[in-house]
Every structure is written in C-alpha cells, then in structure tokens.
C-alpha positions in Angstrom: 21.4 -43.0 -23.7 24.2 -42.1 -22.0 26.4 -40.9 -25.1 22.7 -38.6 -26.5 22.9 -37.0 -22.9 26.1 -35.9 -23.4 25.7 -34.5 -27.1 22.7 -32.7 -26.3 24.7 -31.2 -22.9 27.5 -30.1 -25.6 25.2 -28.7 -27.8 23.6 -26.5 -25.0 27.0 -25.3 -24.2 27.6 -24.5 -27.5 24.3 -22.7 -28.0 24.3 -18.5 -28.1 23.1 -17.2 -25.2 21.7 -13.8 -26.1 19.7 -10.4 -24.4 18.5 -7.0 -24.9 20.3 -4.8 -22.2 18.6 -1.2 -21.0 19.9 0.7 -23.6 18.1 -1.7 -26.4 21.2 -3.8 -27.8 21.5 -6.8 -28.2 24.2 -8.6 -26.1 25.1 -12.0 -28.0 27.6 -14.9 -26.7 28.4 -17.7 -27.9 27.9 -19.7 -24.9 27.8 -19.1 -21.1 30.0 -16.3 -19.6 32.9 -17.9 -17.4 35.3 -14.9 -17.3 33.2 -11.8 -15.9 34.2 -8.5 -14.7 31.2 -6.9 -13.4 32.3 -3.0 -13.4 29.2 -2.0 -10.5 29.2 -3.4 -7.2 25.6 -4.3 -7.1 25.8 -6.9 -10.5 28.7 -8.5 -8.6 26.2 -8.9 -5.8 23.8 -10.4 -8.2 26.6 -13.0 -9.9 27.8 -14.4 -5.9 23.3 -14.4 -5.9 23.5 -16.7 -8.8 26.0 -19.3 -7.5 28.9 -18.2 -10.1 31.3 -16.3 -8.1 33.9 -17.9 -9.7 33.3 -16.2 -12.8 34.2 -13.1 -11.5 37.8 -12.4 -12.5 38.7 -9.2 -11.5 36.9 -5.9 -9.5 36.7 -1.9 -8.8 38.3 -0.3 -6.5 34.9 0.0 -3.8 34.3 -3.6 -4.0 36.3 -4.8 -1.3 33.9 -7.7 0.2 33.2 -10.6 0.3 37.5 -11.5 0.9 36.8 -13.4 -2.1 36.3 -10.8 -4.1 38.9 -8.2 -2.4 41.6 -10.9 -3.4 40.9 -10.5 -7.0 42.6 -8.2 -9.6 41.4 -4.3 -9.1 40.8 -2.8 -12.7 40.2 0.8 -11.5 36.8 2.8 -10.9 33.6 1.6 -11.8 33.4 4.9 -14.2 37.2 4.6 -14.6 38.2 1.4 -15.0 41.7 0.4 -17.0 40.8 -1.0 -20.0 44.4 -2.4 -20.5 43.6 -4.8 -17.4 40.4 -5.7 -18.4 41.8 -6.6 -21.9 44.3 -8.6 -20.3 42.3 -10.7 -17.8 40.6 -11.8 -21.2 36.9 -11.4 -19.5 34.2 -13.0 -22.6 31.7 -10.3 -20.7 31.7 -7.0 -19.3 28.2 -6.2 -16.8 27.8 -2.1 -16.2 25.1 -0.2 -14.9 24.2 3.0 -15.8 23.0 5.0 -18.6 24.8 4.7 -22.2 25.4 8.7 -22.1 27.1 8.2 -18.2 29.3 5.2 -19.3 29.7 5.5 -23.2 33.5 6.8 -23.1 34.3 3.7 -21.2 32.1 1.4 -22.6 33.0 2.0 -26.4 36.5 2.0 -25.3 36.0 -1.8 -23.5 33.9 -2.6 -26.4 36.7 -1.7 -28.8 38.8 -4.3 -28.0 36.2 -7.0 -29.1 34.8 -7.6 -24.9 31.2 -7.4 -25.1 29.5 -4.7 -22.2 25.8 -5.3 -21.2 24.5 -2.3 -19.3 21.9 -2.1 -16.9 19.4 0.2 -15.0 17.6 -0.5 -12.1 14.9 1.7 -10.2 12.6 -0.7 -8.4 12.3 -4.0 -8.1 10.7 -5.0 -11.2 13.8 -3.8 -13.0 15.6 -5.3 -10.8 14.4 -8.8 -11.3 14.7 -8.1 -14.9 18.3 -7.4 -14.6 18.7 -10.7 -12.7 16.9 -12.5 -15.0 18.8 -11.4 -18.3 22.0 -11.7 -16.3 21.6 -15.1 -15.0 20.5 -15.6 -18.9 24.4 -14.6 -20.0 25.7 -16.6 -17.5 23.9 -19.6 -18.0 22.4 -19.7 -14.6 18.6 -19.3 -15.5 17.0 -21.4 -12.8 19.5 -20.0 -10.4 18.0 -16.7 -10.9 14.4 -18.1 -11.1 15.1 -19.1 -7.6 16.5 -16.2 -6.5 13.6 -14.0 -7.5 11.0 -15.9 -6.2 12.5 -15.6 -2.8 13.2 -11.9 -2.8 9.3 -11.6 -4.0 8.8 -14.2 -1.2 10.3 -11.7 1.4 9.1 -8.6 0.3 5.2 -9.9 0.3 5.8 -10.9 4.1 7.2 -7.4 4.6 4.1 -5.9 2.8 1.6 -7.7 5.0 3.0 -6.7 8.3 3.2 -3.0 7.2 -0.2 -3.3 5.7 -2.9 -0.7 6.8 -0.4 1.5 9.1 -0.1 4.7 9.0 2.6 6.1 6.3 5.1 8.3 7.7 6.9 10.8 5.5 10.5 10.2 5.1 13.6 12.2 3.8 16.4 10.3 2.9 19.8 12.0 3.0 22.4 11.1 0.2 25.2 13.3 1.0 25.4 16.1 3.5 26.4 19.2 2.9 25.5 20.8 -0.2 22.2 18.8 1.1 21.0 15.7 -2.0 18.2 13.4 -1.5 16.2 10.6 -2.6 13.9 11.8 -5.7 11.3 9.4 -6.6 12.7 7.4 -9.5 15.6 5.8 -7.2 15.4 2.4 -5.9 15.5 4.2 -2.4 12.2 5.6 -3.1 11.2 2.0 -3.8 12.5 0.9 -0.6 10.8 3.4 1.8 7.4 2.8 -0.1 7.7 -1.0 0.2 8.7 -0.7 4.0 5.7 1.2 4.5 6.7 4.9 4.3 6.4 8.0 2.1 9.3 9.6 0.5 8.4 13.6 1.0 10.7 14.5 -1.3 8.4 15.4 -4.9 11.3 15.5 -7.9 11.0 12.4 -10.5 14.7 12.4 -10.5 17.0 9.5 -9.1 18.7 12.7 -6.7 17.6 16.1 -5.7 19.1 18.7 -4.2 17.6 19.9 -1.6 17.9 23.4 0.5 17.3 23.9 3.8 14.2 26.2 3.7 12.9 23.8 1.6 13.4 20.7 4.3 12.0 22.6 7.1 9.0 23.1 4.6 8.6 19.4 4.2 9.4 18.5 7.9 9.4 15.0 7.9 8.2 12.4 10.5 11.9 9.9 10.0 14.7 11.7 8.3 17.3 8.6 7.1 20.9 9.5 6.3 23.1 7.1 4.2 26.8 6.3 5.5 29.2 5.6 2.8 31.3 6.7 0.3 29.0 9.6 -0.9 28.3 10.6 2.8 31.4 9.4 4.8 31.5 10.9 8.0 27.6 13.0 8.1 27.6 15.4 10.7 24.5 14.4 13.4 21.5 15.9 12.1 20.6 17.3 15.7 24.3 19.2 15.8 23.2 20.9 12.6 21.9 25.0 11.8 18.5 25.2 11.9 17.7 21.0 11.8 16.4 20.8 16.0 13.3 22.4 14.7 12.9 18.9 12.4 9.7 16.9 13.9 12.1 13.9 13.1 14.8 15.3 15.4 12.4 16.3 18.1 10.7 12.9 18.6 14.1 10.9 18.0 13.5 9.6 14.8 17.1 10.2 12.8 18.3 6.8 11.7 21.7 6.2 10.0 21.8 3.3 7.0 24.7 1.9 5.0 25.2 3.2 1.9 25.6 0.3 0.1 22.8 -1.4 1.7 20.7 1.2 0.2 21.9 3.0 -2.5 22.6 -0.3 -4.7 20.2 -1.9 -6.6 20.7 -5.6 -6.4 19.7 -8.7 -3.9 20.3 -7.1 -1.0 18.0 -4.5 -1.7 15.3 -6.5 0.1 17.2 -6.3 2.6 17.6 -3.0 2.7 13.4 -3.1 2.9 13.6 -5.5 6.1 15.5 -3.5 7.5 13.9 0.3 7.4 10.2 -1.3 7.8 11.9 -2.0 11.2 12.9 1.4 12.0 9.4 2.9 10.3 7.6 0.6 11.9 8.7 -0.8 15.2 6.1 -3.3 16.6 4.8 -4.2 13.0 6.7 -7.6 14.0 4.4 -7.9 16.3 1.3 -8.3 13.9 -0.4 -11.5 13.1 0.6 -11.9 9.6 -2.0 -13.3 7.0 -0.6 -15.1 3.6 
C-alpha cells in the first residue's frame, strides 16, 4: 500500500500542470513551479497567500517586503526587468500582469529564452479569484488557493452586510496629483469603494482618468481618497490646494489618505483594502447587528 502511495504521489508530480492565462494562451508545465519570479508585486502577494514563498527566487525593484522577499535577487522593473538575471536564476515560470500589448517586448524577450510567462489581469474580485485559482493551479497549490478564496469571499460578505442599506456616498479617488488622474470604473479601486459601500463619481470605463479641476468641482464629492505611493509620493493636502476648499469633502473633513499598494494592487490584500475604506465611508457601520 505503502509502495502504490508513493507511485501514484510520483506520478502526480510528474503530471503537466496547465492554464489559459488573460491573454488566451495556454501556459503548460511539466510539473509544479518551484523556481518563480513573479515580475508584479501583487502575484508575489498571491504566491506568500498560497504557502509557497519559497518558490519565489528573485524580485523587482518596488517589492521590498516582506524581509524575505527584500533579501532576494532584484531583476530590475516590473516593465523592465533584466532578462540576463532571470535567465540565470533558471526560474521554470515567469507570472506578469498586464495586458500582452503593455508587456509584449519583455515578455517575448523572457519567453525567448525557453522561460514560460503567464500573464494576468485583474479588475474585480472575480478576476481576481480567477487569477488565484489558475496560479495556485501552476504551482501545485490548488487547495491552498481553494482556501484562500473562500476566506476573502468570507470577509467581504461580512463587510457587505454591515454596509448594507446605508446611504452611498460619492467618492473620488486620487491616483496621482498634479496633472490630476483618478479611479475610472474598470479598476479594482472602483471595485473596492463599491464593495465598501460607496460610489465612485468618476463616469469613464477606463482603469484611470484624467481628470480637470472644473470637472472635480462639478462632481463635488462627499469623501475625496488620495493614494500615497510610488505614483503619488508626497500629495500636496487637498485643503492647501487652488480652488479644492470649495470640495463638500474638504468642508466637512472627509479627505482620507490610503497606501498605494494597499489599493492600487490587485491581489489578497485587496480585501483588505475593502475593510479598511468601509471604515472610513462608514464609521459606526461596526456598530450594526450583523445578520449571516
């Protein structure tokens, strides 16, 4: 029994492993990734989610936590990335996400030198699982991302009752100040302020909008969010800006800074990300008598 067990654990590991990433290719290996290099922060998020940081051997240049990570081999950019290190680290699967037409120089270039790249796109949660299902897939971690969508779906639900029946205040989320660019709504961010029990004011379809300053004071929002990070490093306070005290967010106190990363990265922490802004949206929601 003993000797069967082991042969049909061998022939698992030997088994393909194989997906369809965003951009419709199929992504075949021959067995479970062990040697990863995940070029965007976010699926590096999703691999230490899965239980397999150790199959991360190497990282961009922004992903400088957890320390265990840091300490690893930087390759470059995310959209840069040396593909003379990443041949040399000898990674059996590349994880980038993004659009073919955003990362096609660098992916046919990684690609080139026989590494498999699956790419991915993520702009809501149901994406979002998908790409964390498909990755724990390559991986060989299946159950582990079972598990781990099941209790983001778990978290989000309880959010989703508390916020339930308030009132929905309009919300402008601020990418990067100046040259003023927002949230559109197809941007996980849009997903986010919707799920924490807000409405994102701003009307393009696109991910990011740009955004002039007749045309804020036109939507005047009720909670205007800034992001702090590498796209907005060091925002200047919205009430010490031209023409912004007139905001009914700035009048009643309701500018709120969030992190960047927390945000603006689809991956598990984006439900906490939704914890965290149905807080601010919603102050004494907490308070409610929640109701499975």
């Amino acid at each position: 029994m003993l000797v069967l067990a082991a042969l049909l654990a061998a022939d698992i590991a030997r088994a393909d492993v194989s997906i369809v990433d965003d951009e419709g290719r199929r992504i075949t290996l021959t067995r479970p990734a062990t040697r990863v290099i995940a070029l965007y922060a976010a699926l590096s998020d999703v691999v230490y989610s899965l239980g397999k940081e150790d199959a991360l051997v190497a990282r961009t240049q922004s992903q400088t936590e957890p320390p265990s990570l840091a300490a690893k081999p930087c390759i470059g950019t995310h959209m840069r990335p040396s593909v003379e290190m990443t041949a040399a680290l000898k990674p059996d699967l590349v994880l980038q996400m993004g659009s073919r037409a955003k990362t096609d120089e660098v992916v046919t270039a990684i690609e080139r030198v026989g590494i498999p790249v699956a790419l991915f796109d993520a702009e809501d949660f149901e994406s979002l699982y998908s790409v964390i299902e498909r990755v724990g897939v390559l991986l060989g971690a299946a159950p582990q991302a079972a598990a781990l969508i099941r209790d983001m779906q778990d978290r989000l639900q309880r959010v989703t009752r508390r916020v339930q029946g308030l009132p929905r205040p309009s919300v402008f989320y601020e990418i990067r100040y100046p040259n003023l660019l927002a949230a559109g709504r197809k941007s996980m961010v849009a997903e986010i302020i919707r799920l924490s029990g807000g409405e994102n004011c701003v009307a393009s379809q696109r991910k990011m909008a740009r955004v002039n300053e007749e045309e804020l004071l036109r939507l005047n929002p009720d909670i205007y969010i800034l992001q702090q990070g590498p796209m907005n490093p060091d925002p200047l306070p919205v009430k010490d800006r031209p023409h912004f005290k007139t905001l009914a967010a700035v009048k009643n106190g309701r500018v709120y800074e969030v992190q960047e990363k927390l945000f603006s990265r689809p991956g598990p922490n984006s439900v906490r990300a939704v914890e965290e802004l149905a807080g601010l949206l919603h102050p004494r929601a907490g308070d409610r008598e929640v109701r499975p």
